[in-house]
N, C-alpha and C positions, 0 to 999 in steps of 0.2 A: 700846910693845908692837908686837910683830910678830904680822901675820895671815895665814896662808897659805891661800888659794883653790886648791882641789882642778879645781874645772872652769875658771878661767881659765888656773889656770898662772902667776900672778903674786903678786909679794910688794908690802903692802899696807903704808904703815905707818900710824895710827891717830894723831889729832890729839890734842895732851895740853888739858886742863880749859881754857878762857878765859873769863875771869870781868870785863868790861869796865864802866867808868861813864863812863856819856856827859850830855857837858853841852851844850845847845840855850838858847841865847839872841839868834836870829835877829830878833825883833819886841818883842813884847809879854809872852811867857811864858818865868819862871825856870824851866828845866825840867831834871832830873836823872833818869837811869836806869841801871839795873844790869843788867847780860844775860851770861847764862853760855852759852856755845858757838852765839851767834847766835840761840837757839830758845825759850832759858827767862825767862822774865821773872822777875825777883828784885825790882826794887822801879823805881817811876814817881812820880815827886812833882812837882808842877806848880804854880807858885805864877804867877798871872798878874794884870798889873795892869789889867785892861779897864775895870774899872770908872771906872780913875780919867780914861780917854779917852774914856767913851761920850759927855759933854758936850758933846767938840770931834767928832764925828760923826768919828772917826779916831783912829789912834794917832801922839800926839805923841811924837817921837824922842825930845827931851831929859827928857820922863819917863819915858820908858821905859826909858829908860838910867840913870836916876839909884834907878826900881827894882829893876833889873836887883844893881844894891851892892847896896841893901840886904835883896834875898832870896839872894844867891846861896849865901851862909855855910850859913845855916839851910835850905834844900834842900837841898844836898850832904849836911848832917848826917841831914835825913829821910831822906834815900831810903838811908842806911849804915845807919840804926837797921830802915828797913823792912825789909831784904834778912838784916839780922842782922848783920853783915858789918862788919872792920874794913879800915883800908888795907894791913894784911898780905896782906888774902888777893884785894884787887883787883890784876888782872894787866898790865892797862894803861888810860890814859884817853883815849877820842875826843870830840871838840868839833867845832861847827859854826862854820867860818871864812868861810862865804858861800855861798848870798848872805843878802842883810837888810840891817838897818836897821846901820850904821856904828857907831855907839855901842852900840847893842847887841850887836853879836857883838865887841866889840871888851872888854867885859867878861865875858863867856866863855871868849874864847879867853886874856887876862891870868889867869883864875881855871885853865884847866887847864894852861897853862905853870907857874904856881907851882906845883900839885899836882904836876904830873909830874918837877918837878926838886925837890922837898922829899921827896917819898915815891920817887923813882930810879923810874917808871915811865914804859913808853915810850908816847908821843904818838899820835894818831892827828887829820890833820886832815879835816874830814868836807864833801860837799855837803848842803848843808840838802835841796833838793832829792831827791838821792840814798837820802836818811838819809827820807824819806816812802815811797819805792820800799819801802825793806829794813823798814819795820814790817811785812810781809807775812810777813815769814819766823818770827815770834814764834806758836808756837804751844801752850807749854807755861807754865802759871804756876800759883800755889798763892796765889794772890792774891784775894780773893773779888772780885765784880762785873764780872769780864771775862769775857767769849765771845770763846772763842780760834779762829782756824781750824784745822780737822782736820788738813791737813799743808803745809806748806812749799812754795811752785809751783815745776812744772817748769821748763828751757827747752828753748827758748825761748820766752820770756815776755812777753806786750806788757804793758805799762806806761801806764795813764792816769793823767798827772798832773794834780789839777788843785786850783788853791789860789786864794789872793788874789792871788798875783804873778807865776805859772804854768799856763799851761792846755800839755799836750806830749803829743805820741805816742811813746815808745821801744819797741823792740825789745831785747832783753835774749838772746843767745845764751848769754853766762855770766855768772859773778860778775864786774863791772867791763868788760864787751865787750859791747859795747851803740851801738847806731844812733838819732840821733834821726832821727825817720819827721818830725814837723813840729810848730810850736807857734806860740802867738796871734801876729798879726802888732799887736797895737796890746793894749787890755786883755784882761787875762785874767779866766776866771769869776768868781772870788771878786770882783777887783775890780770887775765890770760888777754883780752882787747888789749890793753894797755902795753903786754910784751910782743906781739903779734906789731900792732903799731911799730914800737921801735926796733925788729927785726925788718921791716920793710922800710922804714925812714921816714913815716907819719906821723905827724905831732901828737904831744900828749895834750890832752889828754887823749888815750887811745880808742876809747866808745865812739865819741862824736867822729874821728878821724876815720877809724874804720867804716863805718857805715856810709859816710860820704864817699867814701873810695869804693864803696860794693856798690855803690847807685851803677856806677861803668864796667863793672865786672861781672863773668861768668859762676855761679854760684856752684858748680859742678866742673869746674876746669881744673881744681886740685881735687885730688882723694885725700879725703882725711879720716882717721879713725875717731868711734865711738869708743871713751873707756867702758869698761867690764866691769865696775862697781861692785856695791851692793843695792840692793832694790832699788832704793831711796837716794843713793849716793852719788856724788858727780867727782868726774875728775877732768879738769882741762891742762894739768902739762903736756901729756898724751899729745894731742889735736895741735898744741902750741909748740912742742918738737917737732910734731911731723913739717908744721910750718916751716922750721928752718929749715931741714931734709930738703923738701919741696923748693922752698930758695936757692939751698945751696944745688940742687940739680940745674934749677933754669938757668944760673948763672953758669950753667958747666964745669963745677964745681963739684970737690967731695965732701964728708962730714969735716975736715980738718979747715977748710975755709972758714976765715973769722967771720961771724956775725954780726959785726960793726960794720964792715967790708959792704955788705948785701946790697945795703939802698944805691949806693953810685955805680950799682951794675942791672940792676932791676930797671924793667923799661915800666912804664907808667901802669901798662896794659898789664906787667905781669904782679906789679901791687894790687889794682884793682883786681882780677880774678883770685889771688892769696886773698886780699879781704873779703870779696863774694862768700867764700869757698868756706875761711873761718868761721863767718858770721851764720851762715846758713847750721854747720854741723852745730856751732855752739846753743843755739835758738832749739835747733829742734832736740839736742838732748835738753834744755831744759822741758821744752812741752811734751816729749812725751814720757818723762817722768812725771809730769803733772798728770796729764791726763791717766796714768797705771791709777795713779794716787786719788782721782775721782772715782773711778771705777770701783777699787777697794772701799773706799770711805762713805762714797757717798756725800760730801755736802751739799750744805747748802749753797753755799758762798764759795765764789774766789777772789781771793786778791790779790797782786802783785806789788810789791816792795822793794825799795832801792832802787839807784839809779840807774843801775840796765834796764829798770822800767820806763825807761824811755825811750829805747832802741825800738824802731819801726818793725823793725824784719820779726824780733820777738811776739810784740802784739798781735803781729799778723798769725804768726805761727800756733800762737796760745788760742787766737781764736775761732782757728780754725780747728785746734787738735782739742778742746775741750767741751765735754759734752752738756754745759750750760752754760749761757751770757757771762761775761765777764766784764766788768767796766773798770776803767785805766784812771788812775787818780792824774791829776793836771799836771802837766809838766815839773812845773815848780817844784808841784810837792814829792817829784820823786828823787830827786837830788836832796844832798842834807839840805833842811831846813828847822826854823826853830817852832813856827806852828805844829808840827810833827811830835816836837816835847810838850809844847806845851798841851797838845788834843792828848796825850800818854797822862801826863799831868791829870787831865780832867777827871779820864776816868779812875785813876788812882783811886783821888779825893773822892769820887762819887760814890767808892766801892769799899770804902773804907780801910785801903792797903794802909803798912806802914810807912810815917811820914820820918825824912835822914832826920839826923841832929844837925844842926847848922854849924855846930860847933867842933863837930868828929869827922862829919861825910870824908872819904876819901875817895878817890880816884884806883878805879880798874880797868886796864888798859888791855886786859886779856879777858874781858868778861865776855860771857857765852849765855846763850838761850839754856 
């Protein structure tokens, strides 16, 4: 369809329907999504196998991968039966080919090559990474249980990411033109939560654990250090040693005390303020590298990405330290999810990126922004 604008003066032409299913099996979660022009969510089905890793305080690759077979069939199938939807009327499929866990993306990306050369649609290969950015843009769903954002962000758009395996600053000028401003030079948040957890004796996963534990604790009761970076740059081993320091002191201990040891000496009160204490420093160096990074840039937009996007204390922090609105995508979608590839998917297609070979794509497990 053609659409003429009277006050530009220019002929416009109008995008046709794209109706994508994206598949995310980056880690731990079998995850499938439908998304129609980037914006609308059609169906999200998440089959994850966490439970079966909380044991080994971690997610073990060779189970992960071996649940990855066995849910992937029966998601694919949910999220067509959620959406309504058969492979007639899916338009192309996007998959996350890195980074992660090797065996895991590696039965993702075999599941939408056969899709895409069985049903003749065309590929999209996705950054996991990238694909946490662009759940930002999902604003419309008929889905009940989700709180969707009002509208789609503008750019230029800074971009916090920050996950288990990712903590980054981006600049987003447009769809796909984007600067990274800087990112962890050693662990990233999710995974410093994670080691703090099993240094106190808090189940993994360590985000949800810890934050449940600072609800009872003093956020100023341990001193913790801020690293020294560069501008843009995060470090949390820093903050996540001093932790044990800090441990190994309250238990009346020196640095030679094992940190296995720690939880069956630690009284309840002195987890909870070591989680207050983490979760506070860790939050506010993210925000107020965010907020340097408005000040410098100027956007328009902020968004937040990956699953420390869900911690309370963060939100709080961001939104107080930054000096325009920010709106927080829905829980769901801040944890992997396969809506997140497929909304990446949309605007590929819409943008006219290039689409994998079904027949080549491989798997990068160390792939980076």
């Amino acid at each position: 369809m053609i659409i003429y604008d009277s006050q530009m003066l220019v002929f416009a032409v109008t995008i046709e329907l794209m109706i994508v299913l994206g598949i995310e099996t980056s880690c731990d979660e079998t995850a499938v999504g439908i998304v129609k022009d980037g914006y609308e969510l059609l169906a999200n089905q998440v089959a994850s196998s966490m439970d079966l890793h909380v044991q080994y305080g971690g997610v073990v690759p060779e189970i992960a991968a071996r649940s990855h077979i066995e849910a992937m069939t029966p998601v694919i199938q949910a999220a067509l039966d959620q959406a309504g939807l058969g492979w007639p009327q899916i338009d192309a499929i996007a998959v996350t080919y890195g980074a992660g866990l090797g065996g895991s993306l590696l039965i993702g990306v075999m599941a939408a090559r056969t899709l895409a050369i069985t049903h003749n649609k065309p590929l999209y290969a996705c950054n996991h990474v990238e694909g946490h950015v662009y759940a930002n843009f999902l604003t419309v769903t008929a889905l009940p249980g989700y709180v969707m954002r009002a509208q789609a962000p503008e750019f230029p758009m800074l971009a916090i990411i920050v996950s288990g395996g990712h903590s980054q600053l981006v600049l987003f000028q447009d769809h796909f033109k984007y600067q990274l401003l800087g990112r962890t030079q050693d662990d990233a948040i999710g995974e410093a939560f994670d080691k703090v957890a099993k240094l106190t004796g808090l189940p993994y996963p360590g985000g949800p654990s810890v934050s449940k534990a600072a609800l009872n604790g003093n956020p100023d009761a341990v001193p913790l250090p801020k690293a020294k970076v560069g501008k843009y740059d995060f470090s949390f081993s820093g903050p996540k040693t001093a932790v044990l320091r800090a441990a190994q002191a309250m238990c009346g201990q020196d640095f030679s005390f094992p940190s296995y040891k720690l939880p069956e000496q630690l009284t309840d009160q002195q987890v909870a303020d070591i989680a207050a204490s983490f979760q506070r420093v860790a939050c506010e160096t993210i925000a107020e590298k965010a907020a340097l990074a408005c000040q410098e840039f100027k956007p328009a937009s902020v968004v937040i990405a990956g699953g420390v996007a869900a911690n309370q204390e963060l939100r709080k922090q961001l939104t107080e330290a930054l000096p325009l609105p920010i709106t927080f995508p829905d829980l769901t979608l801040c944890t992997d999810n396969g809506a997140m590839i497929a909304t990446l998917g949309c605007f590929k297609a819409m943008t006219a990126q290039p689409k994998a070979n079904p027949y080549t794509l491989a798997i990068q497990p160390s792939l980076s922004m």
